[in-house]
KOLGUMAR-122022 format. One record per residue (C-alpha): residue number from 1; x, y, z. Coordinates in Angstrom, 3 decimals. Each point is the difference from the previous one (the first is absolute). Example, Ala and Ser with C-alpha at 12.3 -4.5 7.8 and 13.67 -1.06 7.14 Angstrom:
<nodes>
{num:1 | c1:12.300 | c2:-4.500 | c3:7.800}
{num:2 | c1:1.370 | c2:3.440 | c3:-0.660}
</nodes>
This chain:
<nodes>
{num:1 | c1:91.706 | c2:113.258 | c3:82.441}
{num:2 | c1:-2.514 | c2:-2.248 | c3:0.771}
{num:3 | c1:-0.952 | c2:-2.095 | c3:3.300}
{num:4 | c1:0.308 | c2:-3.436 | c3:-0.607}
{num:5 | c1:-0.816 | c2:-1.700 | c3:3.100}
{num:6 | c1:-0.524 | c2:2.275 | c3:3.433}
{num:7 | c1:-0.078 | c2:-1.981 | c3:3.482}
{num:8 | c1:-1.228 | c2:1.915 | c3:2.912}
{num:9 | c1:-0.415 | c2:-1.127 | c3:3.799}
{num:10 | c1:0.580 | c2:-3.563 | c3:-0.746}
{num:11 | c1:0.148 | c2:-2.832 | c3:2.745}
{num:12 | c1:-0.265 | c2:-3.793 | c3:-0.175}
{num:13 | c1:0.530 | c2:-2.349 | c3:3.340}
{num:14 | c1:0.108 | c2:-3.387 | c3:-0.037}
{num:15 | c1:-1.355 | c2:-0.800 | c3:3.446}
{num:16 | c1:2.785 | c2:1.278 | c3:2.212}
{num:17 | c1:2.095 | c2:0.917 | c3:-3.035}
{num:18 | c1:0.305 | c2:3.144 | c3:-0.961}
{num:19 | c1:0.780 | c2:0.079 | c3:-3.875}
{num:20 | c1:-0.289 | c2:3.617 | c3:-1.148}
{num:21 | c1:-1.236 | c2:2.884 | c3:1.879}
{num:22 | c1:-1.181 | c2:3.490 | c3:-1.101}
{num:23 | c1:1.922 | c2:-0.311 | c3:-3.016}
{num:24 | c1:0.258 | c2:3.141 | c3:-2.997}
{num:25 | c1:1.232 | c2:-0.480 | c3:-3.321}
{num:26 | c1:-0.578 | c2:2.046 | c3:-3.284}
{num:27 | c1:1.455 | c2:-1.725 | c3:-3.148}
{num:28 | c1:-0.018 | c2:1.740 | c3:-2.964}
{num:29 | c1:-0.250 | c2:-0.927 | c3:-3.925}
{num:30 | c1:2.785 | c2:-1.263 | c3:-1.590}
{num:31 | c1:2.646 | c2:-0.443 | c3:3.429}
{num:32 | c1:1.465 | c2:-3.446 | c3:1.086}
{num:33 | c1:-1.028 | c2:0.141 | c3:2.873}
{num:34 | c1:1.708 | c2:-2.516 | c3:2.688}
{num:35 | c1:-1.431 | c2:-0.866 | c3:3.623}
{num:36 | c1:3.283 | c2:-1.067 | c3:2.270}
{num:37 | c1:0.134 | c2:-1.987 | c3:3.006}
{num:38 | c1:0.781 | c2:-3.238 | c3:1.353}
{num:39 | c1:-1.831 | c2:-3.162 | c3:0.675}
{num:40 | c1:-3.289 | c2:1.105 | c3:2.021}
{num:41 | c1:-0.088 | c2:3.443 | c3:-0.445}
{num:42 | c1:-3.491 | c2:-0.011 | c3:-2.234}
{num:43 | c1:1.125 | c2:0.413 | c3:-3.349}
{num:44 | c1:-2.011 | c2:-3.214 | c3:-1.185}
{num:45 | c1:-2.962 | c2:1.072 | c3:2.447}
{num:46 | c1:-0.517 | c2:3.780 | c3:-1.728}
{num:47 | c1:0.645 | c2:-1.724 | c3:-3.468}
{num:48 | c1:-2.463 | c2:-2.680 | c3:0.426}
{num:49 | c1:-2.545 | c2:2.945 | c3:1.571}
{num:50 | c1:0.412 | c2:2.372 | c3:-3.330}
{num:51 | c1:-0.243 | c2:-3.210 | c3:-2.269}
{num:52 | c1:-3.528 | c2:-1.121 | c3:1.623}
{num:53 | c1:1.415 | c2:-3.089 | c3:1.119}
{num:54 | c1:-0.756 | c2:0.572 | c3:3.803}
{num:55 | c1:-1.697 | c2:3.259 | c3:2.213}
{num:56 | c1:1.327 | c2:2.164 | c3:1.989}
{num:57 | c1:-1.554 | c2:1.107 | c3:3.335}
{num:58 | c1:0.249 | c2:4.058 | c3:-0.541}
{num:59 | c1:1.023 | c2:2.656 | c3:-2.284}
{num:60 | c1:-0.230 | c2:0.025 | c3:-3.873}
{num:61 | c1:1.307 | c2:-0.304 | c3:-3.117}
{num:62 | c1:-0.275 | c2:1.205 | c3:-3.540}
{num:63 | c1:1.040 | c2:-0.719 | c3:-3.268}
{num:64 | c1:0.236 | c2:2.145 | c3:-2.984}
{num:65 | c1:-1.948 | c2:2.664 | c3:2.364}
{num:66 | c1:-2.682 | c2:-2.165 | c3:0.453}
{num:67 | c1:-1.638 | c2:-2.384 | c3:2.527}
{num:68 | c1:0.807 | c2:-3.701 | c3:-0.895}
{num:69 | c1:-1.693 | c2:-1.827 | c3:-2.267}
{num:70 | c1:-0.277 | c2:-2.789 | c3:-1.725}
{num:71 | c1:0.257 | c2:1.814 | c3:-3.376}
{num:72 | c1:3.209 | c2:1.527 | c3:1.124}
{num:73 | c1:1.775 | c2:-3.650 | c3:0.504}
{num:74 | c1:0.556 | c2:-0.091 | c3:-3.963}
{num:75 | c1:2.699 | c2:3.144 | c3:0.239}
{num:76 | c1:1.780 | c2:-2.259 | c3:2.961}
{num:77 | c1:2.102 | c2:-2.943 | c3:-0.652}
{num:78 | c1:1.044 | c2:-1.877 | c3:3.274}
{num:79 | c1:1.977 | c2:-2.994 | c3:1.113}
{num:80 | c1:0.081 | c2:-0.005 | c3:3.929}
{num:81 | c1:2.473 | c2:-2.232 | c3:1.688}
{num:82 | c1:0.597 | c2:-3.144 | c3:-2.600}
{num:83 | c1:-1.970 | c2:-0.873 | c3:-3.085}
{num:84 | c1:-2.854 | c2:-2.567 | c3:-0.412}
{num:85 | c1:-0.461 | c2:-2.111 | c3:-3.260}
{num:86 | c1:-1.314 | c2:-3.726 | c3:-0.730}
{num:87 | c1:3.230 | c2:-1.784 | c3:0.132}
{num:88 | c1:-0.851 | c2:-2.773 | c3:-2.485}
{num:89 | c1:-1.527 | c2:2.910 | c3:-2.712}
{num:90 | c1:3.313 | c2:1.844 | c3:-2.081}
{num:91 | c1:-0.007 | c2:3.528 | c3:-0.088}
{num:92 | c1:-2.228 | c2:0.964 | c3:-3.053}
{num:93 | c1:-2.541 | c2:-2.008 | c3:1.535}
{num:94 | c1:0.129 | c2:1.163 | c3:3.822}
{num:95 | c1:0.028 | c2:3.961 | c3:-1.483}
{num:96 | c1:-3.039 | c2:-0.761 | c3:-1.777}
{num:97 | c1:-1.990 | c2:-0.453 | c3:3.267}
{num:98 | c1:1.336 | c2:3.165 | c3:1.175}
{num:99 | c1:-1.238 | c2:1.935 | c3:-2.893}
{num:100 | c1:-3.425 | c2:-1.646 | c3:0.826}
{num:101 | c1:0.139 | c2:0.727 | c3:3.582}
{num:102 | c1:1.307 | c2:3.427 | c3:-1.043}
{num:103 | c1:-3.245 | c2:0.718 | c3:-3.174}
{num:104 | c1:2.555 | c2:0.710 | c3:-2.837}
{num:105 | c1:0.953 | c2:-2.061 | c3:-2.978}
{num:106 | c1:2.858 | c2:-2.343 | c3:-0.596}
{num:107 | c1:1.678 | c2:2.537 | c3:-2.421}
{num:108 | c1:2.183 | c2:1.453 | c3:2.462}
{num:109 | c1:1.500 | c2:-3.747 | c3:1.035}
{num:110 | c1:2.604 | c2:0.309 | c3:-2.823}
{num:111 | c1:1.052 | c2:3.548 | c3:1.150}
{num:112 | c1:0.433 | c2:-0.962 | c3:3.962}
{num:113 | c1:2.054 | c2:-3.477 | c3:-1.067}
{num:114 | c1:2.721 | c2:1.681 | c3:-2.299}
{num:115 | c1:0.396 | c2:2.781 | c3:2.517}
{num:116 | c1:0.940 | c2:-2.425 | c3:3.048}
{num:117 | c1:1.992 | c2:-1.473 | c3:-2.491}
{num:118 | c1:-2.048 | c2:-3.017 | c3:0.567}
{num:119 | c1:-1.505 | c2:-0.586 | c3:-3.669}
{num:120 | c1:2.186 | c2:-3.254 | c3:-0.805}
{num:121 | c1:-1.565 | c2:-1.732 | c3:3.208}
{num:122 | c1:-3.548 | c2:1.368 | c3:-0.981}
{num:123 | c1:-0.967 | c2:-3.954 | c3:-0.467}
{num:124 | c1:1.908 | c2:-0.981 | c3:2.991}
{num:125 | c1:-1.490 | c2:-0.939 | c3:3.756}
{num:126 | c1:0.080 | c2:2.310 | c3:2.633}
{num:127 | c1:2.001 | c2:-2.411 | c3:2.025}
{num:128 | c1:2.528 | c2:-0.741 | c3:-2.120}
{num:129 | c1:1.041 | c2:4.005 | c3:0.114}
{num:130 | c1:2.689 | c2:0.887 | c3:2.286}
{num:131 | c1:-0.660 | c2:2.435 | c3:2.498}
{num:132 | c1:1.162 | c2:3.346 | c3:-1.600}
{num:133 | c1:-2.562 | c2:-1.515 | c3:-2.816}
{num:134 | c1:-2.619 | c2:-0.256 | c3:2.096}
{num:135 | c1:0.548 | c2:3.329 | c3:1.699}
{num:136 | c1:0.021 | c2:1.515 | c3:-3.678}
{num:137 | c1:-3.102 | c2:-1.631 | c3:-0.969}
{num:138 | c1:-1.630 | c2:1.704 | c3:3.256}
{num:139 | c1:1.072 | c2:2.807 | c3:-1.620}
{num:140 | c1:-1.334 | c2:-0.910 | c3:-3.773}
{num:141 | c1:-3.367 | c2:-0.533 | c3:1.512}
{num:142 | c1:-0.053 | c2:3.576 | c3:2.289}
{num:143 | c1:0.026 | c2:1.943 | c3:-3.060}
{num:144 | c1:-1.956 | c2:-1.693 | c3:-2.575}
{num:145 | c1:-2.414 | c2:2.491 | c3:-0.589}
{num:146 | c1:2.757 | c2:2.276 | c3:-0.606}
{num:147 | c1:-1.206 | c2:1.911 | c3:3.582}
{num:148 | c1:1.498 | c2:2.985 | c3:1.254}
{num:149 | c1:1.057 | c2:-0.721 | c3:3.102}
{num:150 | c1:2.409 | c2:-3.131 | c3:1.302}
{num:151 | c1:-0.433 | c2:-1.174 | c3:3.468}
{num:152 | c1:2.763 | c2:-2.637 | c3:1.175}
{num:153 | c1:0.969 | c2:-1.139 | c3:3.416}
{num:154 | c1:3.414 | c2:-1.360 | c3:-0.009}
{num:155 | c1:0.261 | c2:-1.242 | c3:-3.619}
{num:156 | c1:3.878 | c2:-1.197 | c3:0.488}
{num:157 | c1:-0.275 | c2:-1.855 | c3:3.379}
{num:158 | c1:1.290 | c2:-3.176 | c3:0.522}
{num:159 | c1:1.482 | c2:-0.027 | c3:-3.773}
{num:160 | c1:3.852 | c2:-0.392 | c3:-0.431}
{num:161 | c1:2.331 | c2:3.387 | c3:-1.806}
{num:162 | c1:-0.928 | c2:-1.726 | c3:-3.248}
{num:163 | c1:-3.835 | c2:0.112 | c3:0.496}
{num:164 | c1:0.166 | c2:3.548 | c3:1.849}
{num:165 | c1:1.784 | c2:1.269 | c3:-3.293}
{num:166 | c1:-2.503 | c2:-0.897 | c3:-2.146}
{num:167 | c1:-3.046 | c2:0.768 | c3:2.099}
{num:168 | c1:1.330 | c2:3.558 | c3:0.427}
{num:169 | c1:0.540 | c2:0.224 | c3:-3.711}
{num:170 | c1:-3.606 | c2:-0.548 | c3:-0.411}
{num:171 | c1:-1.031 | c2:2.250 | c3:2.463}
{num:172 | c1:2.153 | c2:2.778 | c3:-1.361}
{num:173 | c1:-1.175 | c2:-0.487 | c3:-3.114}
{num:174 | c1:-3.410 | c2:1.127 | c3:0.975}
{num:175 | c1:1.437 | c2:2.887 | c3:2.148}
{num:176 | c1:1.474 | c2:1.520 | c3:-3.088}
{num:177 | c1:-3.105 | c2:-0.333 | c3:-2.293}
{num:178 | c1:-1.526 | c2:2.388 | c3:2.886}
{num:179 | c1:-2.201 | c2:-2.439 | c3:1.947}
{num:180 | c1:-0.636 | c2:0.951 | c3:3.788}
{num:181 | c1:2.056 | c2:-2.863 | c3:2.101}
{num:182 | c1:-0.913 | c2:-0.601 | c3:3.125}
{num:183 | c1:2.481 | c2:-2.532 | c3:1.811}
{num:184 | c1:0.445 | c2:-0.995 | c3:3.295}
{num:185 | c1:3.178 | c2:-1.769 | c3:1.064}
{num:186 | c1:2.388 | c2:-0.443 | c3:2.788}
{num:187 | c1:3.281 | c2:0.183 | c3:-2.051}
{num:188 | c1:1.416 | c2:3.268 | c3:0.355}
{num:189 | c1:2.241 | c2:-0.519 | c3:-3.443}
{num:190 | c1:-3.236 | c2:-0.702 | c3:-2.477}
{num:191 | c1:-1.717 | c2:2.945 | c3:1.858}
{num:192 | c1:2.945 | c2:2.433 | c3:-1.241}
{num:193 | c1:0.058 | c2:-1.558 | c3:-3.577}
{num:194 | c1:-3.704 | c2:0.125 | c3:-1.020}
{num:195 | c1:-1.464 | c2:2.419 | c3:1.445}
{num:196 | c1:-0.308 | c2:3.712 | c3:0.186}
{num:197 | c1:-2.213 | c2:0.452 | c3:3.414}
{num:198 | c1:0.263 | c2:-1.888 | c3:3.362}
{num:199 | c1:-1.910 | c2:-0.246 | c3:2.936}
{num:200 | c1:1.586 | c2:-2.056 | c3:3.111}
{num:201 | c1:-2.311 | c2:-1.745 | c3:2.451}
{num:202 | c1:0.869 | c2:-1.098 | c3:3.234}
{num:203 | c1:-2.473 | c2:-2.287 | c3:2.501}
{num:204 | c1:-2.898 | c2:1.162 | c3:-2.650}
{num:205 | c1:0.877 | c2:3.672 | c3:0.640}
{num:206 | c1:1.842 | c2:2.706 | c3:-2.849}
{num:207 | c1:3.083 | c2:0.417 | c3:0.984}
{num:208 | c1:0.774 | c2:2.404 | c3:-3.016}
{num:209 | c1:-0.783 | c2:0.557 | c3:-3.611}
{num:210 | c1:0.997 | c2:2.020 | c3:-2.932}
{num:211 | c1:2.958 | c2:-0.188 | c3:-2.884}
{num:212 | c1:1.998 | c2:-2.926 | c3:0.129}
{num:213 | c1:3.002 | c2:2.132 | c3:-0.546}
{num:214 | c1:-0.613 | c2:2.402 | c3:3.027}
{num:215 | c1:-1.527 | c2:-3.451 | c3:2.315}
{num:216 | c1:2.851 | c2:-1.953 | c3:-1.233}
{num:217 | c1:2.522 | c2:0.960 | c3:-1.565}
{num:218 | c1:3.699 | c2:0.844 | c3:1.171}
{num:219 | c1:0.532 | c2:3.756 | c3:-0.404}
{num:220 | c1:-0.795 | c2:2.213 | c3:2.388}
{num:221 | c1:-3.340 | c2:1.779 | c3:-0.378}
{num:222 | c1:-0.633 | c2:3.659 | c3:1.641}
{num:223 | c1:-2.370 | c2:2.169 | c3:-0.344}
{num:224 | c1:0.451 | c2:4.063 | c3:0.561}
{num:225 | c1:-1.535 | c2:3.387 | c3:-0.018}
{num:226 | c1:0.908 | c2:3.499 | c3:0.268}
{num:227 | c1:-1.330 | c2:3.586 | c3:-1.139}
{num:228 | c1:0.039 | c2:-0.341 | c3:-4.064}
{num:229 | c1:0.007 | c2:-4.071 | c3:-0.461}
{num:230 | c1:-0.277 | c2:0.778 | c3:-3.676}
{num:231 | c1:3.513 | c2:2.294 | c3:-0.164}
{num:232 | c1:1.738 | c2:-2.809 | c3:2.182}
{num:233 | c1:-1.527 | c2:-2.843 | c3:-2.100}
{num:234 | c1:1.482 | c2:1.174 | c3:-3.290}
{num:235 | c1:3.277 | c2:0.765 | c3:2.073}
{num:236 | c1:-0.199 | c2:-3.609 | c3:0.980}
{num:237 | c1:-0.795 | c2:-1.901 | c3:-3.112}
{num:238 | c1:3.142 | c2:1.515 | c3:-1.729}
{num:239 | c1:2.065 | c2:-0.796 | c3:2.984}
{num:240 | c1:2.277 | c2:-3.453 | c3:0.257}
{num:241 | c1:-1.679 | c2:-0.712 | c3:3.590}
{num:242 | c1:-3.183 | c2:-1.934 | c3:-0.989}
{num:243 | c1:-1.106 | c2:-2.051 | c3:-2.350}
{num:244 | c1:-3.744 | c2:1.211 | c3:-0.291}
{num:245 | c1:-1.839 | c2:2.690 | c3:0.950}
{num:246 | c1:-3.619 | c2:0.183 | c3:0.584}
{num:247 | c1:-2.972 | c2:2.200 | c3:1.349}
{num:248 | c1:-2.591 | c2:-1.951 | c3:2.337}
{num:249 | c1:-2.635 | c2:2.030 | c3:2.284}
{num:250 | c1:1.695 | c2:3.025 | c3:0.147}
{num:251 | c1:3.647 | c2:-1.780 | c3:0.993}
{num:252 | c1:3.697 | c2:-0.519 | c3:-2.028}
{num:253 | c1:0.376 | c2:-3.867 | c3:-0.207}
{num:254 | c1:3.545 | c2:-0.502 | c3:-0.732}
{num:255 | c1:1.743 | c2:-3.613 | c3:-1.156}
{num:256 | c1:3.409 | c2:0.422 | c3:1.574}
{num:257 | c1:2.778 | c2:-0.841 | c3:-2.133}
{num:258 | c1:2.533 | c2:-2.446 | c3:1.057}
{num:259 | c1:1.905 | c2:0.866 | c3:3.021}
{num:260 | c1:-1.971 | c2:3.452 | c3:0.314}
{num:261 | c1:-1.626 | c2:1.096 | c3:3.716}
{num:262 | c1:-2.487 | c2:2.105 | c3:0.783}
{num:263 | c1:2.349 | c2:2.436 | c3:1.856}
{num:264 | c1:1.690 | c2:0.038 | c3:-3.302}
{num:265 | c1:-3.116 | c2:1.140 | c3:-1.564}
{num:266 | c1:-0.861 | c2:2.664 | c3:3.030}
{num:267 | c1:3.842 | c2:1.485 | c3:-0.722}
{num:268 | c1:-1.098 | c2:-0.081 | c3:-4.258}
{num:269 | c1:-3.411 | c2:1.929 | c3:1.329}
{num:270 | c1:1.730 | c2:2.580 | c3:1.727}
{num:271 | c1:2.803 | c2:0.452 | c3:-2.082}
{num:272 | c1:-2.773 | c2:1.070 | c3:-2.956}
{num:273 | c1:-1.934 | c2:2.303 | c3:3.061}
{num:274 | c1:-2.525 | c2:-2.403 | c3:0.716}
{num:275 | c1:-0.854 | c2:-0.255 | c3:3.438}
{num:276 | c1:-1.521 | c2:-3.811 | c3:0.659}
{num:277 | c1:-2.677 | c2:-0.175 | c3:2.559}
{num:278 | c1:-0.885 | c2:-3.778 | c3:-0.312}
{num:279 | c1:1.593 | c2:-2.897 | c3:-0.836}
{num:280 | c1:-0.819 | c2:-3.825 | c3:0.840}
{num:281 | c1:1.759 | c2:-2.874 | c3:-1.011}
{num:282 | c1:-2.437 | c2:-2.653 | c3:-1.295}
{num:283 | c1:2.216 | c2:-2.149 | c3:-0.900}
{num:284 | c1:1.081 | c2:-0.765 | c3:3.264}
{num:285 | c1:-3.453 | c2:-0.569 | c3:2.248}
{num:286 | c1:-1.043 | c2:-2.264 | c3:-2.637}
{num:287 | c1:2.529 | c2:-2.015 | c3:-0.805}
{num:288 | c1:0.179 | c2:-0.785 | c3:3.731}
{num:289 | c1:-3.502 | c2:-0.994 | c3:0.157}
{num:290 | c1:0.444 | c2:-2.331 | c3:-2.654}
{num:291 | c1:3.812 | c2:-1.619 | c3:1.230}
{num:292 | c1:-2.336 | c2:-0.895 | c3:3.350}
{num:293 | c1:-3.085 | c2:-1.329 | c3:-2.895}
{num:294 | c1:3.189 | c2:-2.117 | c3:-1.672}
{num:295 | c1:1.679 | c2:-1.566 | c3:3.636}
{num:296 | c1:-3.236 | c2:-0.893 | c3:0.835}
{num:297 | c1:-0.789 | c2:-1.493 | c3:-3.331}
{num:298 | c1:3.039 | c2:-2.454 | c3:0.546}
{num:299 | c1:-1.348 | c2:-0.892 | c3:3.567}
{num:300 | c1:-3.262 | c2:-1.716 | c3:-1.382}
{num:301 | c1:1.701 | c2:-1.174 | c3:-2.853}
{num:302 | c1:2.257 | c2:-2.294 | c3:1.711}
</nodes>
């Protein structure tokens, strides 16, 4: 699978503010990829960096395993933080200038519109749109072009359940026709809902990353290991105690189903002569990294 966009070493300070340091992420083709955190925790600041909008002060980036280019911005749709269009031009109009800004013609206008659902306001202005509207115009506009990749920084804030619904339906939309997503938010809910990878920043610093089911979800997550992992694997898989069953470097990573433990697993192991010589909740160290991430969320929220 290819490397969509690759981030090594990366730091950005605003004088004394320090908005992401030494930061690592590999996203690959085709994952919706979310970036979790609350309010100052540099999810705008790495976005804005990969999208060419500002610099960082060290490391590097990539994108389709390539130094950035200018070439490369016509595979990456982006709307950081909240749209801009000429309130007093309607919609058709205000897309147009983004297709010249962009180099491509105006024959992908009529494609963008009906997918944001926006195609009976086409003639209206910009600020007569409400502002789910306007957030799915942003949206219109990232991907004319058709480009492979969509880059949005917290495309439902500040919109009511109404407005979230429809954004999300949007986004989605694109998810499932196999674009690369890559969305940053602070809501832990439209995290779990669109996308399929997560990485959780804290003070500009990854706190963790990987599947959104192992980061986030609520079943217990353990990975184990013994003398034949392929013997107790198949044991496992037609066993009632998890609900999947995977191989990852060389280690058993076992779902847990519903109201199973791990000593209930170790008892399973031994009962089928399988002596277990490592097991680690994940589960656990991770989901209390991220309850501290959420109560601290709520403190500069309020």
């Amino acid at each position: 699978m290819e490397e969509i966009l690759t981030i090594q070493g990366l730091s950005k300070s605003y004088k004394h503010v320090r908005a992401i340091q030494n930061l690592n992420l590999r996203i690959s083709e085709g994952q919706a990829y979310g970036i979790l955190g609350p309010n100052g925790s540099g999810k705008t600041t790495t976005l804005s960096i990969v999208s060419g909008i500002i610099r960082q002060d060290s490391g590097v980036f990539s994108w389709f395993g390539k130094a950035p280019t200018p070439d490369q911005r016509r595979n990456i749709g982006s709307l950081i933080e909240t749209p801009h269009f000429y309130p007093y031009l309607n919609l058709e109009k205000n897309l147009r200038i983004i297709c010249d800004i962009k180099g491509i013609t105006y024959d992908d206008i009529g494609r963008v519109l009906d997918m944001a659902q926006l195609t009976e306001r086409k003639r209206s202005r910009f600020s007569t749109l409400s502002l789910g509207m306007k957030q799915r115009l942003g949206i219109a506009a990232a991907l004319l072009g058709d480009p492979r990749v969509l880059v949005l920084d917290e495309p439902t804030n500040g919109l009511d359940p109404e407005g979230i619904a429809e954004v999300r339906e949007v986004v989605m939309e694109q998810v499932h026709r196999g674009k690369t997503l890559i969305l940053a938010s602070h809501i832990l809910t439209e995290v779990e809902k669109i996308c399929s990878h997560v990485a959780i920043l804290k003070k500009g610093e990854l706190l963790a990353d990987g599947p959104v089911k192992e980061l986030l979800a609520e079943d217990e997550i353990i990975e184990i290991s013994c003398q034949d992992n392929d013997s107790l694997k198949k044991k496992l898989k037609g066993s009632p105690l998890a609900k999947d069953v995977e191989t990852e470097n060389g280690l058993i990573v076992l779902t847990l189903a519903e109201k199973v433990t791990p000593a209930d697993v170790n008892t399973f192991a031994f009962s089928n002569n399988f002596v277990i010589h490592h097991m680690l909740s994940r589960k656990r160290s991770l989901e209390s990294q991220f309850l501290e991430l959420v109560k601290e969320d709520k403190h500069e929220m309020t």
